[in-house]
VOPAGU-2260 file (C-alpha; in pm, 1 decimal, decimal comma):
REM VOPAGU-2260
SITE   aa  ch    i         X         Y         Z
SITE  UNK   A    0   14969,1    5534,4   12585,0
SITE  UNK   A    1   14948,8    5507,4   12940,7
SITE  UNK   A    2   14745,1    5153,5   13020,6
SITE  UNK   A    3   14775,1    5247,4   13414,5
SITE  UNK   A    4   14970,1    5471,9   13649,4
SITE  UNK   A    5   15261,1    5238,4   13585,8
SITE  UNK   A    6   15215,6    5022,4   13243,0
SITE  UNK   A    7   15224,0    5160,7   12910,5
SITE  UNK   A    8   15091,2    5009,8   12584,9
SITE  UNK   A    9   15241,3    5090,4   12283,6
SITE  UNK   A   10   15271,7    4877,7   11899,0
SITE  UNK   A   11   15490,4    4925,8   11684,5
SITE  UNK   A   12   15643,7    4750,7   11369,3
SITE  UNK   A   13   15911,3    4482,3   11322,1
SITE  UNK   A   14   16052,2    4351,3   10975,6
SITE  UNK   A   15   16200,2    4016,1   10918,0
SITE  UNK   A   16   16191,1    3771,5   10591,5
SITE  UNK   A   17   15838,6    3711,8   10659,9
SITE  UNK   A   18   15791,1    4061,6   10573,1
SITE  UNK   A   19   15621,7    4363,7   10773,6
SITE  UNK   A   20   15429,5    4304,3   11054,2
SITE  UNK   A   21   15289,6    4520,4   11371,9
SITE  UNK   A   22   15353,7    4423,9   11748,2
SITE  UNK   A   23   15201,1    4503,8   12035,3
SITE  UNK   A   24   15397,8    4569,1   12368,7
SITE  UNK   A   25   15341,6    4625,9   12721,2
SITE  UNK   A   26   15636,6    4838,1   12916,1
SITE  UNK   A   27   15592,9    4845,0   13336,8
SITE  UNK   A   28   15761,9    5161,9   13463,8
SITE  UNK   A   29   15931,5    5201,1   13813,2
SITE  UNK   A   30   15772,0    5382,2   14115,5
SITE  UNK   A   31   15949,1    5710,3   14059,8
SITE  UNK   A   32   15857,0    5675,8   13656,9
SITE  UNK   A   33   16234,3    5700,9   13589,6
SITE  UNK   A   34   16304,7    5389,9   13406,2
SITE  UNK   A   35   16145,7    5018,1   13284,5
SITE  UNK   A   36   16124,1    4706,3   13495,3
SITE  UNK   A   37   15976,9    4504,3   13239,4
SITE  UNK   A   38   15900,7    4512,8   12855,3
SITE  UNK   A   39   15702,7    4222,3   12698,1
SITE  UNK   A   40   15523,6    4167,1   12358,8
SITE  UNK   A   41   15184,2    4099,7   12397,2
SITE  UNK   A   42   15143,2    3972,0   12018,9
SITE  UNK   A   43   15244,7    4036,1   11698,2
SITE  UNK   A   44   14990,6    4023,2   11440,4
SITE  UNK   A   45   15015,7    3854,9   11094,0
SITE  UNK   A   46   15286,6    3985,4   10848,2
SITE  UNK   A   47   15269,7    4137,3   10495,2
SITE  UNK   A   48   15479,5    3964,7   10264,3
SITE  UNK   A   49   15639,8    4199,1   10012,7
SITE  UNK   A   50   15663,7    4529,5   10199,4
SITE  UNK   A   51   15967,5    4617,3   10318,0
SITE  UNK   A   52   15982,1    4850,9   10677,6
SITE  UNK   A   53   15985,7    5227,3   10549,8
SITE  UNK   A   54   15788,0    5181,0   10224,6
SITE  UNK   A   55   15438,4    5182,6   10404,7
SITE  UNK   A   56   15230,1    5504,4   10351,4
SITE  UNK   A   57   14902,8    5425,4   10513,2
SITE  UNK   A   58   15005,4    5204,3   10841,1
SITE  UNK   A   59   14810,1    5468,7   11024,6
SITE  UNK   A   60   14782,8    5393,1   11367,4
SITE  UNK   A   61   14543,1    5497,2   11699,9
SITE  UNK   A   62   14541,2    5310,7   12006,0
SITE  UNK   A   63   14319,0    5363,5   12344,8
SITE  UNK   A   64   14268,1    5127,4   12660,4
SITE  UNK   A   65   14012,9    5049,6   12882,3
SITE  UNK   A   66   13897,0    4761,6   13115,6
SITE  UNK   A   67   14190,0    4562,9   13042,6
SITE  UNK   A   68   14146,3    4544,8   12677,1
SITE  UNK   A   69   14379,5    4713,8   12388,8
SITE  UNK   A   70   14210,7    4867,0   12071,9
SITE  UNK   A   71   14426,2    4935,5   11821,1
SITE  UNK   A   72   14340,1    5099,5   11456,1
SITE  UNK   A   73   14597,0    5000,1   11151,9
SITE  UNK   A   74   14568,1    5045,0   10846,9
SITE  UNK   A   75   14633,3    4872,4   10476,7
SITE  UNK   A   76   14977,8    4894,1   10554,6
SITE  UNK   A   77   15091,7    4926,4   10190,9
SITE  UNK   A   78   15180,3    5187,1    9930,5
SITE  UNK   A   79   14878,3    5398,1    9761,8
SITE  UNK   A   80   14936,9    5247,4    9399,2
SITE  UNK   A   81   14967,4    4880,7    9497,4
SITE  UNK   A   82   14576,6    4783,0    9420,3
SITE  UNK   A   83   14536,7    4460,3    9585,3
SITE  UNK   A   84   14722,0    4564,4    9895,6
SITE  UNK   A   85   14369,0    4734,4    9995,1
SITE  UNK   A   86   14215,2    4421,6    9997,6
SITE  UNK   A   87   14281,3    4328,1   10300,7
SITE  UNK   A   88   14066,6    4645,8   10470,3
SITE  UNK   A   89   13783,9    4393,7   10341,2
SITE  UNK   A   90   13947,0    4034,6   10452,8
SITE  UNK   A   91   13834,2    3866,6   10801,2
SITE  UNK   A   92   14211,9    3675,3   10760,2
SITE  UNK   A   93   14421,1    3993,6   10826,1
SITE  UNK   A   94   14395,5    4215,8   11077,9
SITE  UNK   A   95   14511,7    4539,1   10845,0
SITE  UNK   A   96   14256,8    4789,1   10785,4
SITE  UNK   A   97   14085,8    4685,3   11074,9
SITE  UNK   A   98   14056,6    4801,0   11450,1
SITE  UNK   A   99   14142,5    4513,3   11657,1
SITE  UNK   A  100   14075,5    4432,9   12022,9
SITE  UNK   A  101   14306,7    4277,3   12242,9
SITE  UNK   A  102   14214,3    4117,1   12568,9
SITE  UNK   A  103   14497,2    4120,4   12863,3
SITE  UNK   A  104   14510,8    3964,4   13184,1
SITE  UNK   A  105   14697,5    4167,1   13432,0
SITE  UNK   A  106   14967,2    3988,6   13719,3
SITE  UNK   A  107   15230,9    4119,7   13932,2
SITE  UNK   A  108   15507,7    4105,6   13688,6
SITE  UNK   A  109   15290,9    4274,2   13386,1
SITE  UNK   A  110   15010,4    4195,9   13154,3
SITE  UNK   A  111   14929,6    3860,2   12944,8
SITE  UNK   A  112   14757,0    3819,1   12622,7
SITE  UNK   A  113   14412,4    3643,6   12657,2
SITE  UNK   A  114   14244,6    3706,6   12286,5
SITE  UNK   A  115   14259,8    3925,3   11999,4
SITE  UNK   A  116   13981,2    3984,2   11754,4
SITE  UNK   A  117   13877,0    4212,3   11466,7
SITE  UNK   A  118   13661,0    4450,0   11596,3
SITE  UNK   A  119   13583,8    4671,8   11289,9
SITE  UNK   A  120   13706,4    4663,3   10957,0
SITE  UNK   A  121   13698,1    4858,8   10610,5
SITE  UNK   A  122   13970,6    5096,6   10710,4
SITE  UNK   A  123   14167,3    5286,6   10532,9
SITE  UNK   A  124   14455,6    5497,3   10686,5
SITE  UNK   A  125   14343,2    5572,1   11070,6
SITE  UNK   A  126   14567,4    5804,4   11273,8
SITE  UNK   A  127   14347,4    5835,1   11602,3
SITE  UNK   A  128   14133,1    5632,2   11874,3
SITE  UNK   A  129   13979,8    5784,2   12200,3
SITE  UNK   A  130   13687,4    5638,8   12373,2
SITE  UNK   A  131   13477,1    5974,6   12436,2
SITE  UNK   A  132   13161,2    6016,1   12587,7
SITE  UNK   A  133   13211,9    5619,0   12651,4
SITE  UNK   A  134   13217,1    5576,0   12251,2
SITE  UNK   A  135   13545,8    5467,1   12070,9
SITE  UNK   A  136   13557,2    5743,0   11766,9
SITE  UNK   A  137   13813,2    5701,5   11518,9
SITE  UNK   A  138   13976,9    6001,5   11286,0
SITE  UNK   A  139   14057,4    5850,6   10945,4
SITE  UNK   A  140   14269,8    5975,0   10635,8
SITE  UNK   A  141   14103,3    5967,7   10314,2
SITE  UNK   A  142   14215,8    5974,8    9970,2
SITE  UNK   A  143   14247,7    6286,9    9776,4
SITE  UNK   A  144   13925,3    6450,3   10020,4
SITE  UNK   A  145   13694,6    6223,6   10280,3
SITE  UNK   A  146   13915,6    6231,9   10596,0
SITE  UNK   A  147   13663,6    6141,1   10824,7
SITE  UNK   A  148   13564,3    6086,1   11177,6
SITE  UNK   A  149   13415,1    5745,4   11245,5
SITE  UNK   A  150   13202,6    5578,2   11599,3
SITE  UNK   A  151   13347,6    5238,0   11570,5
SITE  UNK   A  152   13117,4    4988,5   11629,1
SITE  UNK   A  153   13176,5    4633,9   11664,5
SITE  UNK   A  154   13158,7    4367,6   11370,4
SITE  UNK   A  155   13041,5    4697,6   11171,0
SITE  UNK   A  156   13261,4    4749,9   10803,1
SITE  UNK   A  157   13339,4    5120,2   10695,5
SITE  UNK   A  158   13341,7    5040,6   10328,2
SITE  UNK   A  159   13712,9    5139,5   10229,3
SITE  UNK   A  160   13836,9    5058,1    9935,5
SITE  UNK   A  161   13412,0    5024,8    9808,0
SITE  UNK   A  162   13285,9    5299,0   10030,5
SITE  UNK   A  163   13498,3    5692,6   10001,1
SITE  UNK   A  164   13380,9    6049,2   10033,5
SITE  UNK   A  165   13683,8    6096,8    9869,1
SITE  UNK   A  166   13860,9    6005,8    9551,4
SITE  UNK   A  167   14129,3    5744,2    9510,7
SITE  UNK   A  168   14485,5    5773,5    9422,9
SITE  UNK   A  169   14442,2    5457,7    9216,0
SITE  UNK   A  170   14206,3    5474,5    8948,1
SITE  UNK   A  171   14094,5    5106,8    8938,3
SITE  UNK   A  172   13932,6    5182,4    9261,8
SITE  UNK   A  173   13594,7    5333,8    9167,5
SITE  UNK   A  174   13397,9    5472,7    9487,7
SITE  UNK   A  175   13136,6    5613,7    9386,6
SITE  UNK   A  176   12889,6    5386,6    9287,2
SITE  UNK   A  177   12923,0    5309,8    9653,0
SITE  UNK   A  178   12835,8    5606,9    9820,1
SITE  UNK   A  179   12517,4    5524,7    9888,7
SITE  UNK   A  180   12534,1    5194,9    9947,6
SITE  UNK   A  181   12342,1    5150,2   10283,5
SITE  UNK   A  182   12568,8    4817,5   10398,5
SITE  UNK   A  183   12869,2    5030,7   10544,2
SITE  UNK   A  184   12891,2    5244,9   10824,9
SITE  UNK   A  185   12908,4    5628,2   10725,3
SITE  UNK   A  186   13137,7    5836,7   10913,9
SITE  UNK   A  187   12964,8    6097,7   11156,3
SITE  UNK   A  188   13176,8    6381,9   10974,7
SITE  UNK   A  189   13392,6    6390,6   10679,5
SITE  UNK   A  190   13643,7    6687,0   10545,2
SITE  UNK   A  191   13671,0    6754,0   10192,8
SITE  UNK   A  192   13911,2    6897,2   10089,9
SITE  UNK   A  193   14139,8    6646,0   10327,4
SITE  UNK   A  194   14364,9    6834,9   10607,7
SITE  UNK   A  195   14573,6    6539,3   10665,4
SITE  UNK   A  196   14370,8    6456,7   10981,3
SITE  UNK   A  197   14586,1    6313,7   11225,8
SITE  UNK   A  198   14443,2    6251,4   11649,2
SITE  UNK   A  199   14199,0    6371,4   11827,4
SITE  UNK   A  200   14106,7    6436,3   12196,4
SITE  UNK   A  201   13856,6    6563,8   12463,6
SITE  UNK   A  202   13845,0    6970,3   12510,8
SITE  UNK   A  203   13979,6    7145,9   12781,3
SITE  UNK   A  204   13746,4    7171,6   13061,9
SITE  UNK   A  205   13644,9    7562,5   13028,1
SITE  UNK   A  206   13671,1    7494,0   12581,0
SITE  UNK   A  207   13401,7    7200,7   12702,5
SITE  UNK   A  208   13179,5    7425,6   12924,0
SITE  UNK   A  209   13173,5    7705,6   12657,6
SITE  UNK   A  210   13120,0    7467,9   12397,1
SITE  UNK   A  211   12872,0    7201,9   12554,9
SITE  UNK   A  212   13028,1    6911,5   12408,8
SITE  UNK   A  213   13329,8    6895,1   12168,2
SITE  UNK   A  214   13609,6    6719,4   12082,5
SITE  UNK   A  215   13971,9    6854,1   11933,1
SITE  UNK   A  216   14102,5    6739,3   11603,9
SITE  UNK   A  217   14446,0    6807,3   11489,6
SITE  UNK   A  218   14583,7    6799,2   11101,8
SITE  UNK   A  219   14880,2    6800,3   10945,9
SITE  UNK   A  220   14791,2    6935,2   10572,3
SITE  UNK   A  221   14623,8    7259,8   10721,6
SITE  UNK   A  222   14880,9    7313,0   11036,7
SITE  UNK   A  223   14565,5    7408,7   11224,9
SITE  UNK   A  224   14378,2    7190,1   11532,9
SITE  UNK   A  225   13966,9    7215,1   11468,1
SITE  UNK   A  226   13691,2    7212,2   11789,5
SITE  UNK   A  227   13385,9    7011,8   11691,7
SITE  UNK   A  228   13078,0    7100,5   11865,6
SITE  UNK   A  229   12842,3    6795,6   11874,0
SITE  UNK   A  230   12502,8    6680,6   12041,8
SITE  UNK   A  231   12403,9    6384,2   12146,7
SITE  UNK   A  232   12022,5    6235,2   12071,7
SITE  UNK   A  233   11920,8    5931,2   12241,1
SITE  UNK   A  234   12206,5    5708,0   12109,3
SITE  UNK   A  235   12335,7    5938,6   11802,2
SITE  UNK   A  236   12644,5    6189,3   11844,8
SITE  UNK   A  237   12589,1    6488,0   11597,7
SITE  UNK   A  238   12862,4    6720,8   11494,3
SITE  UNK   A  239   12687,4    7055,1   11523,9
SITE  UNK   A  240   13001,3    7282,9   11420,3
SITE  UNK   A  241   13364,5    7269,0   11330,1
SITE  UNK   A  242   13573,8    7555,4   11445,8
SITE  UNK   A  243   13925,2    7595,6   11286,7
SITE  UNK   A  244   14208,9    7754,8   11480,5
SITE  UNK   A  245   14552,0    7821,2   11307,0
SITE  UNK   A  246   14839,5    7688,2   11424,5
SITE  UNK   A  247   15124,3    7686,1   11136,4
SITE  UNK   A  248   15328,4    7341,5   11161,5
SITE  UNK   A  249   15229,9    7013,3   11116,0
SITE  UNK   A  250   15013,7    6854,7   11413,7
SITE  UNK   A  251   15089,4    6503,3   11445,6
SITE  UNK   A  252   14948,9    6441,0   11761,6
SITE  UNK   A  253   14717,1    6647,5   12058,5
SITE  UNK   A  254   14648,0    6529,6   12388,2
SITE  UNK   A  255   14434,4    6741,2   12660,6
SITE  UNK   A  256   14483,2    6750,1   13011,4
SITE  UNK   A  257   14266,7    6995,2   13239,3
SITE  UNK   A  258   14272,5    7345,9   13094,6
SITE  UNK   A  259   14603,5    7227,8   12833,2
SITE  UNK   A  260   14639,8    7099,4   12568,6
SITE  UNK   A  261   14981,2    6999,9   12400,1
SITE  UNK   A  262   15030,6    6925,1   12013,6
SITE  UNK   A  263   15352,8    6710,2   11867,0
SITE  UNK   A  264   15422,3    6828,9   11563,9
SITE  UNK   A  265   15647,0    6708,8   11240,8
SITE  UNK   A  266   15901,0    6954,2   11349,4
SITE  UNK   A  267   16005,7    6769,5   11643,0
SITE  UNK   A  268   15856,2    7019,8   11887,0
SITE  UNK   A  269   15595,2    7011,2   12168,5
SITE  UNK   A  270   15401,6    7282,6   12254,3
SITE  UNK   A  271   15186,9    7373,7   12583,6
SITE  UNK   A  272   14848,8    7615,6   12502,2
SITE  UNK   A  273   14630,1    7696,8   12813,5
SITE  UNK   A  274   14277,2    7802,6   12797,4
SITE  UNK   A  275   14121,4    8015,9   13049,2
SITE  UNK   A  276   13780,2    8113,4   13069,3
SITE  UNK   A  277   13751,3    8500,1   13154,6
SITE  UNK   A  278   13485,6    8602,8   13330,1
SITE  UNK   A  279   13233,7    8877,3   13171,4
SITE  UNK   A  280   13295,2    9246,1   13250,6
């Protein structure tokens, strides 16, 4: 993602005999945006010994910027049937299944690590991360049902593998005496059945003035892109609606910009939709 109108943050992962781990890089692009002057790792956080690069299935991944700090969503990092791989969601000594914020200090040649610190944990499989309405909200796979759409709040825990509006792949992991268990942080809006919810974005502007408020979420299950109306009392954001549109392929990723917006899809190919508001006859 762009970090400014010439840096770029982006993470990615890197395997060595330590085993998997997830890195975090800064790349500075030229004036005319046609190639990169610099490319530095910020950090690379703590590895997972035992999985090998290609055999993860819920690494997830959502990353947004703002005032010189990184948050970025991961999560277990590990294959559905390995049961103590989703441990770690619940550990303060590993930063998987967390969102984690990274502090940078910015100088002429590029950005410097400062800090990095759990921010939220109890994650399962996130995909997205966009601060909206100046709140970071997360989209989150669940298990069979339950992909959800979280606020993330700091030091708050959002229960996974103990807390699930949906129900496991692995049978030793028994949700539902947890449900209502008052010490995690319920997601704003969960889908059940799960459409492989996978990013999410602002509206267009003239989708936004029709709508009020609402934000776009894409899925890859349902090849369709949803608009979710919401409110906002006092502090709370309320999801007043969910509006499905059908698309047809896999939406990996959406991004907005103005009256646009442009989905990435499995099939390799980027598409442009614009929205304009026509006036009443």
């Amino acid at each position: 993602m762009w970090f400014s109108d010439r840096d770029v943050a982006l993470y990615h992962t890197k395997q060595d005999e330590k085993g998997l781990s997830v890195a975090i890089s800064t790349l500075r692009i030229d004036g005319n945006k046609s190639s990169v002057v610099d490319n530095r790792q910020l950090a690379r956080l703590n590895p997972y010994p035992g999985v090998a690069d290609g055999e993860t299935s819920s690494l997830g991944g959502g990353i947004a910027a703002r005032d010189n700090t990184i948050y970025l969503a991961l999560g277990t990092g590990a294959a559905n049937s390995d049961l103590d791989a989703f441990t770690v969601a619940q550990s303060d000594s590993s930063y998987l299944g967390h969102v984690i914020k990274i502090k940078v200090q910015k100088s002429e040649a590029g950005y410097l690590l400062q800090d990095i610190e759990s921010y939220s944990k109890g994650h399962r499989n996130p995909q997205g991360l966009k601060f909206i309405q100046e709140r970071l909200i997360a989209v989150e796979h669940g298990p069979r049902g339950g992909d959800e759409v979280n606020i993330i709040e700091p030091g708050s825990n959002y229960g996974w593998p103990k807390f699930s509006h949906g129900i496991p792949y692995n049978e030793k992991l028994d949700v539902e005496t947890y449900r209502q268990n008052g010490s995690y942080k319920s997601p704003i809006y969960y889908f059940t059945p799960s459409l492989g919810i996978s990013d999410l974005t602002d509206c267009p502007f003239s989708v936004d003035q029709l709508y009020s408020n609402c934000i776009l979420i894409s899925s890859m299950i349902s090849g369709t892109y949803h608009i979710l109306k919401y409110e906002i009392n006092d502090t709370e954001l309320r999801i007043l609606s969910d509006e499905s549109i059908k698309f047809g392929d896999r939406i990996r990723k959406i991004l907005s910009e103005e009256n646009r917006i442009y989905l990435f899809t499995d099939s390799l190919f980027l598409y442009e939709i614009e929205y304009i508001r026509k006036r009443p006859r």
